[in-house]
N, C-alpha and C positions, 0 to 999 in steps of 0.2 A: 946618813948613809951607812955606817959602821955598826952601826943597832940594828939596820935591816939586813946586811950583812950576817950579823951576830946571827939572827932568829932564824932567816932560811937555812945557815950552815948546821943548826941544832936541832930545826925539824928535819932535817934531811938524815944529821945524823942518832937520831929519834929512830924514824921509821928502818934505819937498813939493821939497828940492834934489837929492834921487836922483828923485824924478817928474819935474822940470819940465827939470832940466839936463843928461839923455841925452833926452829926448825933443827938442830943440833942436838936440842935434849928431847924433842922426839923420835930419833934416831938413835938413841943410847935408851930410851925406854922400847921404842919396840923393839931392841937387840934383847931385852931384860926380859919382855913378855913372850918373846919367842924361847928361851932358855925353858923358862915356867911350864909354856904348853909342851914340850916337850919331853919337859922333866915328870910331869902331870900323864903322858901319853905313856912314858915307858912304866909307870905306876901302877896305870891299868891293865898294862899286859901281862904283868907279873900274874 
């Protein structure tokens, strides 16, 4: 019972670190590529 224990507590905590830990660094990338187009926007006005 302590090994089946073991497996469901590591697929559970599997899946909440592939949900929580790209969703975090795709919110600091699209902070990044918003700067860019931005930076790229006032370039062209010039």
């Amino acid at each position: 019972m302590g090994t089946l224990q073991f497996l469901v507590l590591s697929i559970i905590a599997l899946g909440l670190f592939i949900y929580f830990f790209p969703y975090k660094n795709l919110k600091i990338v699209h902070k990044k590529l918003d700067t860019i187009i931005e930076l790229l926007k006032k370039k062209d006005n010039k």
